[in-house]
N, CA and C atoms as an extended XYZ file, in Angstrom:
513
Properties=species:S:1:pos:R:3:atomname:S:1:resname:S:1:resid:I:1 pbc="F F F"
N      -172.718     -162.562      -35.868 N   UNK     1
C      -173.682     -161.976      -36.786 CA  UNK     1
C      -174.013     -160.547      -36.369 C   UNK     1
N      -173.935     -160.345      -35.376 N   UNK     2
C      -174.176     -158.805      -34.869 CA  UNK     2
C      -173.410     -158.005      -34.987 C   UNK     2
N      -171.675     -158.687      -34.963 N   UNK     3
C      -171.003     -157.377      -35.673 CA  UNK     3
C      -171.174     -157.002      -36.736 C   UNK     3
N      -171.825     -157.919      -37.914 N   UNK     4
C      -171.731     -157.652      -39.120 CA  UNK     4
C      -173.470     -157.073      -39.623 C   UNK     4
N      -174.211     -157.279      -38.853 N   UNK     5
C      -175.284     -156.152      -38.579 CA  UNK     5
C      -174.852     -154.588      -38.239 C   UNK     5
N      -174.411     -154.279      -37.273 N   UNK     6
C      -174.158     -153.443      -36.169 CA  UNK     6
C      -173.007     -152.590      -37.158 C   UNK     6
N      -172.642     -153.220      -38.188 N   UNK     7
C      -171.572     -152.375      -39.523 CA  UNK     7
C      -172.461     -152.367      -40.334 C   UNK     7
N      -173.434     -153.082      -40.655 N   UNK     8
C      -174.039     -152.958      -42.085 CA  UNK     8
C      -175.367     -151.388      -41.549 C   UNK     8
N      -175.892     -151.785      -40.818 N   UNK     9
C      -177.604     -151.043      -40.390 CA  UNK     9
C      -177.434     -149.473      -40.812 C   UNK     9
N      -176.349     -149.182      -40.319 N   UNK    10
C      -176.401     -147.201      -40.490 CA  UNK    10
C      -176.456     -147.347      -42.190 C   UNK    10
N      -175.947     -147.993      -42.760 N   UNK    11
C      -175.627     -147.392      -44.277 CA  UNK    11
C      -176.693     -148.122      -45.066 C   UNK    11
N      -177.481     -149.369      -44.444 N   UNK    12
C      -178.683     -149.434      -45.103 CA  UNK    12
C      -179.997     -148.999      -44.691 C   UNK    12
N      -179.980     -148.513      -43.688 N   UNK    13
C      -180.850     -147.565      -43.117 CA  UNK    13
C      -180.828     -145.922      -43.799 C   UNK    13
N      -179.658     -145.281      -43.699 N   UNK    14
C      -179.447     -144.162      -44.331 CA  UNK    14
C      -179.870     -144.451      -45.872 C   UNK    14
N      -179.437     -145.523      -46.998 N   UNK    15
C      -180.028     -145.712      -48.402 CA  UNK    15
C      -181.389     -145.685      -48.399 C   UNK    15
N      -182.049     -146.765      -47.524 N   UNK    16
C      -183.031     -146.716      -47.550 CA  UNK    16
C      -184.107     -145.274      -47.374 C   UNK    16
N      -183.653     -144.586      -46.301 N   UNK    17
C      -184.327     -142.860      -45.723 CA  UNK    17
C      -184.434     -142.190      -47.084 C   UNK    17
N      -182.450     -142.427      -47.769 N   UNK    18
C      -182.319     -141.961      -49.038 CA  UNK    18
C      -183.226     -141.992      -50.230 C   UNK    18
N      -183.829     -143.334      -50.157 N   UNK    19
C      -184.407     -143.716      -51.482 CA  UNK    19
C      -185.856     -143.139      -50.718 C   UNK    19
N      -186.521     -143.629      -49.973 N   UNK    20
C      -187.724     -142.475      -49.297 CA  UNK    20
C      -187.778     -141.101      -49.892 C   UNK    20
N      -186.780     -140.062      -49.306 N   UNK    21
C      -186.568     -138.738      -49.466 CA  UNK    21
C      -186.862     -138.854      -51.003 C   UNK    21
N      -185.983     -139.332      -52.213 N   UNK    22
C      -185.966     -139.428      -52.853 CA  UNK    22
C      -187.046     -139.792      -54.005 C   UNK    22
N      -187.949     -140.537      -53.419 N   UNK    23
C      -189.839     -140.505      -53.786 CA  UNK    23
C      -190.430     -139.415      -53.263 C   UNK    23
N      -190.056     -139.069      -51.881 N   UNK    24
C      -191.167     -138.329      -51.962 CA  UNK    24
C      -190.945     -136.309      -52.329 C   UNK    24
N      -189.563     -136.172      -52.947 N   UNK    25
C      -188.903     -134.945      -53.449 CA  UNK    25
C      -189.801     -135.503      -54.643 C   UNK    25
N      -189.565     -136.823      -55.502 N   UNK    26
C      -189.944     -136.766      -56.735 CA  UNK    26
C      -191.666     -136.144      -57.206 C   UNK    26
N      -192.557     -137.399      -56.124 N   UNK    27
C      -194.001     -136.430      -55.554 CA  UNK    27
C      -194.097     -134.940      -55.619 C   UNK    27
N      -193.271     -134.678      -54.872 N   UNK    28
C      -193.868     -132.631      -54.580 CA  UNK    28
C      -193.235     -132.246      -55.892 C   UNK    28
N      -192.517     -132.607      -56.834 N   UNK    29
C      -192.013     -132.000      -57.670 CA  UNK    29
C      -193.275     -132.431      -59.188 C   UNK    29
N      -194.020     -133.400      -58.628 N   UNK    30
C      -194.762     -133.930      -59.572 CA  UNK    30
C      -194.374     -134.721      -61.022 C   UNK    30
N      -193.199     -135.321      -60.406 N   UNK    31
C      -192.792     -136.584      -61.111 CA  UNK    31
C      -192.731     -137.894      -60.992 C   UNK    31
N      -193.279     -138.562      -62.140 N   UNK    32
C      -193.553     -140.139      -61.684 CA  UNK    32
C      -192.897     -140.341      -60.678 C   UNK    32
N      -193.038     -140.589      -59.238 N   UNK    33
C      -192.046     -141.719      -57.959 CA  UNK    33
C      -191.675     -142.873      -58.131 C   UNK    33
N      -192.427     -143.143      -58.716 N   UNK    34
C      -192.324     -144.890      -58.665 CA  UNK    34
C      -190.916     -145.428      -59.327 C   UNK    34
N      -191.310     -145.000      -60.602 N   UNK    35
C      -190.179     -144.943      -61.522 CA  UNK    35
C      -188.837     -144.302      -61.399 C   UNK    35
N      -188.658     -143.360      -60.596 N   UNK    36
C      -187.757     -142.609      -60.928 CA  UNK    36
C      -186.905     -143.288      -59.287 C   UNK    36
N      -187.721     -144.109      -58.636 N   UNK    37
C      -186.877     -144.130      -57.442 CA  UNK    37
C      -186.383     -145.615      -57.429 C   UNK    37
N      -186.742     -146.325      -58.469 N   UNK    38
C      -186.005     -147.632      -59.390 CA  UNK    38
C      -184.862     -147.340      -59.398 C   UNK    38
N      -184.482     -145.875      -59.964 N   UNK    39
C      -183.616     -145.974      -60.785 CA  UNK    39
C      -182.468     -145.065      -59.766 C   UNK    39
N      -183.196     -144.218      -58.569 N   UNK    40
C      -182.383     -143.819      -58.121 CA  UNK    40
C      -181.317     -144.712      -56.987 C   UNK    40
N      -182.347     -145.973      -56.634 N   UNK    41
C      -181.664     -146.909      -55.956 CA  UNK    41
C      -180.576     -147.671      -56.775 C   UNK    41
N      -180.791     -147.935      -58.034 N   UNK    42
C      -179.234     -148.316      -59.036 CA  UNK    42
C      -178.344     -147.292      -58.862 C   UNK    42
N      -178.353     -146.428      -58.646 N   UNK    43
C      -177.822     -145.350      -58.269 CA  UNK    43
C      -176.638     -145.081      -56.723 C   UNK    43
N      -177.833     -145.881      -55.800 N   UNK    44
C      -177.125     -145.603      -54.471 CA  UNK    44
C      -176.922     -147.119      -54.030 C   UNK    44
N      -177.177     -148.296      -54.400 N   UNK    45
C      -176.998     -149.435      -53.783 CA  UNK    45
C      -175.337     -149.771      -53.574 C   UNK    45
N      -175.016     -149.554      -55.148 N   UNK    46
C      -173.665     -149.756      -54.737 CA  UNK    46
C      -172.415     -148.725      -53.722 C   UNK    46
N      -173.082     -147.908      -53.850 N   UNK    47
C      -172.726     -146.470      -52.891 CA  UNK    47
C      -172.438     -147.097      -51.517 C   UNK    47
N      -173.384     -147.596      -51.093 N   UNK    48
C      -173.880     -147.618      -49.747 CA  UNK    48
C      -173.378     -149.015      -49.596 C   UNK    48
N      -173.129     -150.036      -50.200 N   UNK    49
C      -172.779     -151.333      -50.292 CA  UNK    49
C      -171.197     -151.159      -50.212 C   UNK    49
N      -170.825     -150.272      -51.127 N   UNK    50
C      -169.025     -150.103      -50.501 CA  UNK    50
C      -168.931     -149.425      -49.425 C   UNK    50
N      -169.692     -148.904      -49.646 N   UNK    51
C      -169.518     -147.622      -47.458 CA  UNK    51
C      -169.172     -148.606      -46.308 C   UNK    51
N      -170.372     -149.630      -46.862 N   UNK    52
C      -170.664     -150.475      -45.460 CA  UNK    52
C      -169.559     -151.745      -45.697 C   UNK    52
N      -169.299     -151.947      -46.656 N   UNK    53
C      -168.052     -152.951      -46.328 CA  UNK    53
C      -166.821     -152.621      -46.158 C   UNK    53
N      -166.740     -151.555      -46.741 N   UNK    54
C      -165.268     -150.983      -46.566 CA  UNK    54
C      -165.088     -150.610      -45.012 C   UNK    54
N      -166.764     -150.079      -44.640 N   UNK    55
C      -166.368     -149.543      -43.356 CA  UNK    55
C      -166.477     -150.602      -42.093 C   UNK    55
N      -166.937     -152.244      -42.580 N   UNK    56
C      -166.892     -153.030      -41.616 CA  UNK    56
C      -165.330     -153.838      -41.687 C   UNK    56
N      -164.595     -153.615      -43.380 N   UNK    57
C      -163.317     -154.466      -42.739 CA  UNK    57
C      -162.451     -153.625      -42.275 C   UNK    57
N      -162.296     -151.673      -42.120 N   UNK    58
C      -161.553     -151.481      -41.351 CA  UNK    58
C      -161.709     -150.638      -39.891 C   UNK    58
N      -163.203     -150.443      -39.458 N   UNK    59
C      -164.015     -150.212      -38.165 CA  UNK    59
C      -163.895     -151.218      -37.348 C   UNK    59
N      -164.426     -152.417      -37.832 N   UNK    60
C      -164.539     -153.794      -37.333 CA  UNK    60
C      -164.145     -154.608      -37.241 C   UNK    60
N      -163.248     -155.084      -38.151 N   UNK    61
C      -162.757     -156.103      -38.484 CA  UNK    61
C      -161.135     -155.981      -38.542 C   UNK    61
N      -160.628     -154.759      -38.093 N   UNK    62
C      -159.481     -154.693      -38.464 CA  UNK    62
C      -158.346     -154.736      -39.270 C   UNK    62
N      -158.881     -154.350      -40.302 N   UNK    63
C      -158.260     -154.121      -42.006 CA  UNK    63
C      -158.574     -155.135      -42.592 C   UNK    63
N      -159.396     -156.131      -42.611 N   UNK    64
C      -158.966     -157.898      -42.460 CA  UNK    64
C      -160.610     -157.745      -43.361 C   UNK    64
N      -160.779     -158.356      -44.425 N   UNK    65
C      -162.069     -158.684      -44.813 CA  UNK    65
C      -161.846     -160.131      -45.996 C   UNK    65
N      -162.636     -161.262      -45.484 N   UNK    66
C      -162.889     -162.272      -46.255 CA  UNK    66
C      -164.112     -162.003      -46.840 C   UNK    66
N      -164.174     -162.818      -48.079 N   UNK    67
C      -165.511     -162.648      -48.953 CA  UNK    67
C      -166.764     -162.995      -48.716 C   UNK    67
N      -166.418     -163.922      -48.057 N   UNK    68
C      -168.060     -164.522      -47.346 CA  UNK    68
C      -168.767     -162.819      -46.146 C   UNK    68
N      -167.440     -162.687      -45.402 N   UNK    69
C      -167.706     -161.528      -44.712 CA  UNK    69
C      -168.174     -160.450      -45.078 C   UNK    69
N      -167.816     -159.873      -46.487 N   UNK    70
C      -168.576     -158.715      -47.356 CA  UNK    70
C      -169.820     -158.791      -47.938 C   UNK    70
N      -169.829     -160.533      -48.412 N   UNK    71
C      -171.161     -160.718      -48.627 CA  UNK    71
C      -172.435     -160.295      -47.831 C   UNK    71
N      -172.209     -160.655      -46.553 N   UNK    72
C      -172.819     -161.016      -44.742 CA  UNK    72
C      -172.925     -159.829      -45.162 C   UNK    72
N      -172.138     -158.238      -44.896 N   UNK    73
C      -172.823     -157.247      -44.717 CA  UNK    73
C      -173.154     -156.345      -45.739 C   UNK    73
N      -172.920     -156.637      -46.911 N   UNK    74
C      -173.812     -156.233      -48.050 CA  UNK    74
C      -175.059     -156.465      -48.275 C   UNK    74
N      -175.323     -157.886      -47.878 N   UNK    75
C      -176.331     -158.244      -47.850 CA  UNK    75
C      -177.541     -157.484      -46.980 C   UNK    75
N      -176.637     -157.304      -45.300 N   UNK    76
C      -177.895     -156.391      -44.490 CA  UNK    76
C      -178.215     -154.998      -45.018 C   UNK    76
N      -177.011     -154.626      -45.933 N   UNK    77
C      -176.947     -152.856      -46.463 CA  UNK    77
C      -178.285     -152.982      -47.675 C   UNK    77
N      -178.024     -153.980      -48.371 N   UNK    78
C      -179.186     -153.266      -49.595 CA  UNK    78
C      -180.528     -154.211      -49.069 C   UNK    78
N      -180.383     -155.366      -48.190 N   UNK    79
C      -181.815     -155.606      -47.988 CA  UNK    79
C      -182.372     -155.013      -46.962 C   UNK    79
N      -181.658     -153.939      -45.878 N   UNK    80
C      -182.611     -152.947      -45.086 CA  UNK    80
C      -182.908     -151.966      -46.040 C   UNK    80
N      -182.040     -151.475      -46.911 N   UNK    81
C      -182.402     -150.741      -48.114 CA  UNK    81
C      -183.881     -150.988      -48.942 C   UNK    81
N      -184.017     -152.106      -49.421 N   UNK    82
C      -184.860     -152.622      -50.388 CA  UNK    82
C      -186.649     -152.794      -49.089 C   UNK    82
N      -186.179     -153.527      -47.970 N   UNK    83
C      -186.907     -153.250      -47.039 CA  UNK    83
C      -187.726     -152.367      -47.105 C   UNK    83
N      -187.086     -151.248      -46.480 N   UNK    84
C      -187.607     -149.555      -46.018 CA  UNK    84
C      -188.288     -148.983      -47.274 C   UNK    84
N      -187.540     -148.687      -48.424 N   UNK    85
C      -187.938     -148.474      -49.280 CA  UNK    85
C      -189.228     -148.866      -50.237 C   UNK    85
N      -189.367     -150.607      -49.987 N   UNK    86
C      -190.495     -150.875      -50.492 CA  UNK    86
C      -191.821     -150.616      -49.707 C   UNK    86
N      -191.690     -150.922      -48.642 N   UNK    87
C      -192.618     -150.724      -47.063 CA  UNK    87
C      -192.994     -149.447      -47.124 C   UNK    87
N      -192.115     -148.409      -47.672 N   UNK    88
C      -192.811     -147.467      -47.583 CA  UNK    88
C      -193.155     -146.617      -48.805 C   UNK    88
N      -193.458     -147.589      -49.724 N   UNK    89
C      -193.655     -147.107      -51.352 CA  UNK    89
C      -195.237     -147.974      -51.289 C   UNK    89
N      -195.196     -149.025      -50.153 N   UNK    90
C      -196.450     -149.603      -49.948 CA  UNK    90
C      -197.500     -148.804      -49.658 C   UNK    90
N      -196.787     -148.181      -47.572 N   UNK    91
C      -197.873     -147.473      -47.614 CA  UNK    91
C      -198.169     -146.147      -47.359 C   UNK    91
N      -197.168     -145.710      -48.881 N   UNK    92
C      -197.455     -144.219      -49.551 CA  UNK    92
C      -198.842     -144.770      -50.401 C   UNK    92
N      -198.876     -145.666      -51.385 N   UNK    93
C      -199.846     -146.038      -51.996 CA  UNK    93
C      -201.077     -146.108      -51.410 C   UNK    93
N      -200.948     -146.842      -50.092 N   UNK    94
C      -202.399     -147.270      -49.699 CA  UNK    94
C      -202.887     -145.642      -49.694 C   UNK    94
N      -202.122     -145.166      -48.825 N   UNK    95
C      -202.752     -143.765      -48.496 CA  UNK    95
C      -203.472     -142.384      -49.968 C   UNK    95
N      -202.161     -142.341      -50.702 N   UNK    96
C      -202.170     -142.067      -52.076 CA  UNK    96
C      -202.294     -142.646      -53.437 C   UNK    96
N      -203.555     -143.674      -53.878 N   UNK    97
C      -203.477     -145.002      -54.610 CA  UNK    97
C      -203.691     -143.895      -55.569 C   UNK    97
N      -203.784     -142.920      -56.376 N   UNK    98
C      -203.547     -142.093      -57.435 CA  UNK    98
C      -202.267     -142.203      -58.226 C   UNK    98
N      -200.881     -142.121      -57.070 N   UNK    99
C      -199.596     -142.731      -57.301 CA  UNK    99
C      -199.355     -143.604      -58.282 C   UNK    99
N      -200.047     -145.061      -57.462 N   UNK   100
C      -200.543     -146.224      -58.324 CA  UNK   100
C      -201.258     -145.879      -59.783 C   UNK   100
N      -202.085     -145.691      -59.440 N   UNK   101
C      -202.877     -145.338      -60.656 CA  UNK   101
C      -202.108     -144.479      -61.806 C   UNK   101
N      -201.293     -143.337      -61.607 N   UNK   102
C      -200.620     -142.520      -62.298 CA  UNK   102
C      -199.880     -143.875      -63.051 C   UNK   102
N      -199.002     -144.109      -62.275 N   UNK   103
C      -197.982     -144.929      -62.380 CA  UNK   103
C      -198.397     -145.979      -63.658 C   UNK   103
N      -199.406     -146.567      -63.511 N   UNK   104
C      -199.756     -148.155      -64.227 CA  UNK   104
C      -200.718     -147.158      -65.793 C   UNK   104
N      -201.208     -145.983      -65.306 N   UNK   105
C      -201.282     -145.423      -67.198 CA  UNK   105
C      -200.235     -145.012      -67.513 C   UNK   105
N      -199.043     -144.871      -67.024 N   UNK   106
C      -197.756     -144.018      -67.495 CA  UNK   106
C      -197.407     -145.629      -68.240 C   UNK   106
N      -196.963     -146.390      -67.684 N   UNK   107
C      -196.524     -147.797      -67.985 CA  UNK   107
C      -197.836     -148.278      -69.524 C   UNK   107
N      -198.625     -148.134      -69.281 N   UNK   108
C      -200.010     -148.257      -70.398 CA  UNK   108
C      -199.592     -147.568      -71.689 C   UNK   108
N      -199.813     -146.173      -71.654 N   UNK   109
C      -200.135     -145.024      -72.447 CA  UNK   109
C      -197.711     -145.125      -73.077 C   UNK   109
N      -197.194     -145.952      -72.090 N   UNK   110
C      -195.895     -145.644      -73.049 CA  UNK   110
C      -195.448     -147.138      -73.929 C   UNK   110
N      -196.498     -147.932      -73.520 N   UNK   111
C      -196.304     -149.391      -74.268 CA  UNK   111
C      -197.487     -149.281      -75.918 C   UNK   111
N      -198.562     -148.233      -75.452 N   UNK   112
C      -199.279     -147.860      -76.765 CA  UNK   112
C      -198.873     -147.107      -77.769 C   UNK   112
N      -197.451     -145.803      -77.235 N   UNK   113
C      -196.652     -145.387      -77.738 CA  UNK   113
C      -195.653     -146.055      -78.223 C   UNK   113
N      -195.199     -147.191      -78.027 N   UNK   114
C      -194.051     -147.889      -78.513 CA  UNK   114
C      -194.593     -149.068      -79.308 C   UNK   114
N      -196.397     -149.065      -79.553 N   UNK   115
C      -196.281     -150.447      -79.877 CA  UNK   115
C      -195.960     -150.928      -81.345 C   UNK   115
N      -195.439     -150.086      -82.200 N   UNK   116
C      -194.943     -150.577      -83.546 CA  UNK   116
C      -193.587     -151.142      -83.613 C   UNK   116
N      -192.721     -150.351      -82.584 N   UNK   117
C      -191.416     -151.138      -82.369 CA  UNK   117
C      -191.345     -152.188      -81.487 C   UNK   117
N      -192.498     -152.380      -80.364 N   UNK   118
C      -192.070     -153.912      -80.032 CA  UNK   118
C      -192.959     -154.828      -80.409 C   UNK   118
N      -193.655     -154.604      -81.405 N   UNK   119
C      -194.459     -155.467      -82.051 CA  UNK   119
C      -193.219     -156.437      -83.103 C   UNK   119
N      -192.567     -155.190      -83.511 N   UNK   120
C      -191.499     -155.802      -84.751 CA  UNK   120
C      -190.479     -156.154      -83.968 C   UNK   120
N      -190.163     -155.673      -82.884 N   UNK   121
C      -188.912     -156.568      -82.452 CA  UNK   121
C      -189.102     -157.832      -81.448 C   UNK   121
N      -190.463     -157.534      -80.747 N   UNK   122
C      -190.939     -159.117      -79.992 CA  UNK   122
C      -191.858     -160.282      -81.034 C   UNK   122
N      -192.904     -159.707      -80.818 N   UNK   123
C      -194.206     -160.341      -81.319 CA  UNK   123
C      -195.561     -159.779      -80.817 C   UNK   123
N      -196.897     -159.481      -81.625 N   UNK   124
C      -197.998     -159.631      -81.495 CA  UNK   124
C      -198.527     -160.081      -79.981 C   UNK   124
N      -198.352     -161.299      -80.251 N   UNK   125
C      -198.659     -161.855      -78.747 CA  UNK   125
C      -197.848     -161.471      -77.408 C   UNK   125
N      -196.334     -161.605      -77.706 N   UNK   126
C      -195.997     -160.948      -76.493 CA  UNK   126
C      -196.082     -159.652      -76.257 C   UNK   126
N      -196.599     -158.930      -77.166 N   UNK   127
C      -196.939     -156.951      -76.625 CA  UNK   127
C      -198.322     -157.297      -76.220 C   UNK   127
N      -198.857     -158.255      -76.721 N   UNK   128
C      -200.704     -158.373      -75.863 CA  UNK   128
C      -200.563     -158.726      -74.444 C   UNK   128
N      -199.296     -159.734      -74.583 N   UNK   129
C      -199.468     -160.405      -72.614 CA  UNK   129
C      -198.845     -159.314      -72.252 C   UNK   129
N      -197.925     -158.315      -72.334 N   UNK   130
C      -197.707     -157.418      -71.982 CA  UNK   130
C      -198.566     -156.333      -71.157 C   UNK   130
N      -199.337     -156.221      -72.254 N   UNK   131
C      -200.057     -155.203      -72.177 CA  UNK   131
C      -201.296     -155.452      -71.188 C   UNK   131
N      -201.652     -156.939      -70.873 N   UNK   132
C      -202.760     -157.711      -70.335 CA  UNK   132
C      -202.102     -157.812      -68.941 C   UNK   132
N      -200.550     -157.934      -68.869 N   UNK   133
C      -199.843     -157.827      -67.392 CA  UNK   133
C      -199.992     -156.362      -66.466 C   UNK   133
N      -199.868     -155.437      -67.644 N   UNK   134
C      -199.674     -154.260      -67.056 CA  UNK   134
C      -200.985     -153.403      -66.458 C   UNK   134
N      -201.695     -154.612      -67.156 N   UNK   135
C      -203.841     -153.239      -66.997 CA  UNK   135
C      -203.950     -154.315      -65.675 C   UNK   135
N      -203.245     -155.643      -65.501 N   UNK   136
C      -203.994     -156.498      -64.054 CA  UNK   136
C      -202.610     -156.228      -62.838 C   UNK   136
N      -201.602     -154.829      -63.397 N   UNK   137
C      -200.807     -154.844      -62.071 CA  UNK   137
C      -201.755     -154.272      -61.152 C   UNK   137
N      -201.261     -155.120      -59.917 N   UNK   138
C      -201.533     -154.451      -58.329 CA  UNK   138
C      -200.862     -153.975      -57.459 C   UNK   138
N      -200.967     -153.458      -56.509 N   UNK   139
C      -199.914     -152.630      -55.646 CA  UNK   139
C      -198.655     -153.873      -54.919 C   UNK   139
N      -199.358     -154.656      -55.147 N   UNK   140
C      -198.128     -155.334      -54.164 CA  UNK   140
C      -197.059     -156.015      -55.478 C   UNK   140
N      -197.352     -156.102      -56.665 N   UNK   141
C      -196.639     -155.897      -57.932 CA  UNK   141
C      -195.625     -154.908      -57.994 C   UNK   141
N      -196.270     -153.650      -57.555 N   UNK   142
C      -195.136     -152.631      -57.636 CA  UNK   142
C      -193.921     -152.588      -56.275 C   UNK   142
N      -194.064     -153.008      -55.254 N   UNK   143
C      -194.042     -153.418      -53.845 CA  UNK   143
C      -192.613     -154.288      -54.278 C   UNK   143
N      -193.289     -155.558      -54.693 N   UNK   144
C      -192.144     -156.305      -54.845 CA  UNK   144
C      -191.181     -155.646      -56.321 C   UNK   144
N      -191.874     -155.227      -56.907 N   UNK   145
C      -191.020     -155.142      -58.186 CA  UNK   145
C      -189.386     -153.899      -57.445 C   UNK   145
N      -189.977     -152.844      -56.520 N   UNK   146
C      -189.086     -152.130      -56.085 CA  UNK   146
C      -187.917     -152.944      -55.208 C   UNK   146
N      -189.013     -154.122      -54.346 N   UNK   147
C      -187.457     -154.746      -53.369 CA  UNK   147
C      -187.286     -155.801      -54.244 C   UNK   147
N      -187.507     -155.649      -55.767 N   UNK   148
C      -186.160     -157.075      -56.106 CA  UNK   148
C      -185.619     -156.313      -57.005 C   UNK   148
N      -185.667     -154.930      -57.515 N   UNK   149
C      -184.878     -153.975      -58.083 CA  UNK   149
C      -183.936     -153.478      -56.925 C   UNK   149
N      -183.618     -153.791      -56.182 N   UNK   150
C      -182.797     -153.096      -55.395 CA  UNK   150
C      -181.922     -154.353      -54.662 C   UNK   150
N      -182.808     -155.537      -54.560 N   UNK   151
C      -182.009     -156.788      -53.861 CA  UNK   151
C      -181.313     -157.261      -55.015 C   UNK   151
N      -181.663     -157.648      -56.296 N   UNK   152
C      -180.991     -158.333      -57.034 CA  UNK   152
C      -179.677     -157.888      -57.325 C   UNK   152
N      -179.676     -156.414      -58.036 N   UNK   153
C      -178.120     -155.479      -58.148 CA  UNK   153
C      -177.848     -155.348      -57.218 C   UNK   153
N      -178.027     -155.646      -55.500 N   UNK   154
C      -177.188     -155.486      -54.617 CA  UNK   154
C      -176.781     -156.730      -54.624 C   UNK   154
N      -176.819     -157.723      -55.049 N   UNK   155
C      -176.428     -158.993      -54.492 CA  UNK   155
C      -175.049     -158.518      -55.878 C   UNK   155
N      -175.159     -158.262      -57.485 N   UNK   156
C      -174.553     -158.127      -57.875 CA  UNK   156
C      -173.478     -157.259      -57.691 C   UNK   156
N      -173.581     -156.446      -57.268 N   UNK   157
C      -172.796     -155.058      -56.441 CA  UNK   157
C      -171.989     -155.690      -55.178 C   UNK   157
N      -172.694     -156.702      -54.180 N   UNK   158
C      -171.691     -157.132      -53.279 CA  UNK   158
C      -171.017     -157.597      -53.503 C   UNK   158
N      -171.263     -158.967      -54.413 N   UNK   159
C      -169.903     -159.829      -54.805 CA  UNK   159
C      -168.828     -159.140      -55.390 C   UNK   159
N      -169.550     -158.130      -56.525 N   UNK   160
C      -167.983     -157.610      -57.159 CA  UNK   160
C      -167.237     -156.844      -56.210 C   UNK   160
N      -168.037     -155.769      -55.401 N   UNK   161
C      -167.366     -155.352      -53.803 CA  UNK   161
C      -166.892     -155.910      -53.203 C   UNK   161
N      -167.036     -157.051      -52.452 N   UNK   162
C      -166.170     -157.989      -51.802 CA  UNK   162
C      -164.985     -158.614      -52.260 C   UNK   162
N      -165.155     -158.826      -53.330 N   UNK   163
C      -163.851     -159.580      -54.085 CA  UNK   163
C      -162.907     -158.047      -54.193 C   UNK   163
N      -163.192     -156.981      -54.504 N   UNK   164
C      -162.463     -155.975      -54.287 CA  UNK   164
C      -161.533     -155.283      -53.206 C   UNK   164
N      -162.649     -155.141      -51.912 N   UNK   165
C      -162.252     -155.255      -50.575 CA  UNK   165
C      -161.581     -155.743      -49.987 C   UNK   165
N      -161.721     -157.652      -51.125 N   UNK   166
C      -160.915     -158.559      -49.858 CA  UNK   166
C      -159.671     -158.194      -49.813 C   UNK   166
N      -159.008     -158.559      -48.205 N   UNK   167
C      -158.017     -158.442      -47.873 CA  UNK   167
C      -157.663     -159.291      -46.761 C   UNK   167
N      -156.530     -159.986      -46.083 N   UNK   168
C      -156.659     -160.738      -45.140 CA  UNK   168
C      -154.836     -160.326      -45.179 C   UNK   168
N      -154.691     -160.125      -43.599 N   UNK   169
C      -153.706     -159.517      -43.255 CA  UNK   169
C      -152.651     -161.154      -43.119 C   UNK   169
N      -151.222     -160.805      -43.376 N   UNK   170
C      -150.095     -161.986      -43.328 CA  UNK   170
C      -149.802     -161.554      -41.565 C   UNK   170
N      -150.008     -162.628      -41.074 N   UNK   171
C      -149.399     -162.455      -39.663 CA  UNK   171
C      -148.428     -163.767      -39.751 C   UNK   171
């Protein structure tokens, strides 16, 4: 298990710094963070998910990669990723809960803007629970919502990576 740590950590450590940098460029530039670093992690998961497998079946493993094996270190790449990233989208908030706050009227003020089209394409009631979800989010709502935006498409991103990767040498 440690080799397949010890291949995965640099490249989900580096995504993760990545997706950091990447909130807090969005901050000084005075653009929603929250949001925009959703989307920049769809962005880099799979990036960093082929780095690290490609670079554990031929660093480590010796050209040689089974699927279970790509899984193993995809898995440590986007969940130190999703980790770091949420942990510290946490406690940017505690410190800066304005963030938060920005964040949950941006989400408000664009569901009051849209509400004639998803009134007609959902329902009444579901734009109310909607709308009743979004005025009682809390920080640890946004917390998790970032590490299962980043764990879930990595889990999707590994498998199709691995099955790509695989290779197992004829001796």
């Amino acid at each position: 298990m440690n080799r397949y740590f010890n291949a995965a950590y640099p490249f989900g450590f580096t995504a993760g710094i990545l997706c950091v940098v990447g909130f807090l460029l969005m901050y000084l530039l005075e653009i929603e963070p929250i949001s925009m670093v959703l989307v920049f992690g769809y962005i880099i998961t799979p990036v960093f998910v082929f780095i690290g497998i490609k670079q554990f079946r031929d660093k480590f493993n010796g050209g040689e990669l089974f699927f279970g094996q790509g899984m193993t270190v995809g898995f440590f790449v986007y969940t130190l990723m999703a980790v770091i990233s949420a942990t510290f989208i946490g406690v940017f908030i505690a410190f800066e809960p304005e963030v938060f706050e920005t964040f949950k009227s941006m989400n408000i003020n664009l569901l009051n803007e849209k509400r004639d089209i998803l009134v007609e394409q959902l329902n009444q009631q579901a734009f109310d629970e909607t709308y009743v979800n979004i005025q009682q989010m809390t920080t640890w709502d946004v917390i998790m919502n970032d590490f299962l935006r980043k764990v879930i498409p990595g889990l999707f991103f590994t498998i199709l990576i691995s099955i790509i990767l695989k290779r197992t040498l004829n001796t």
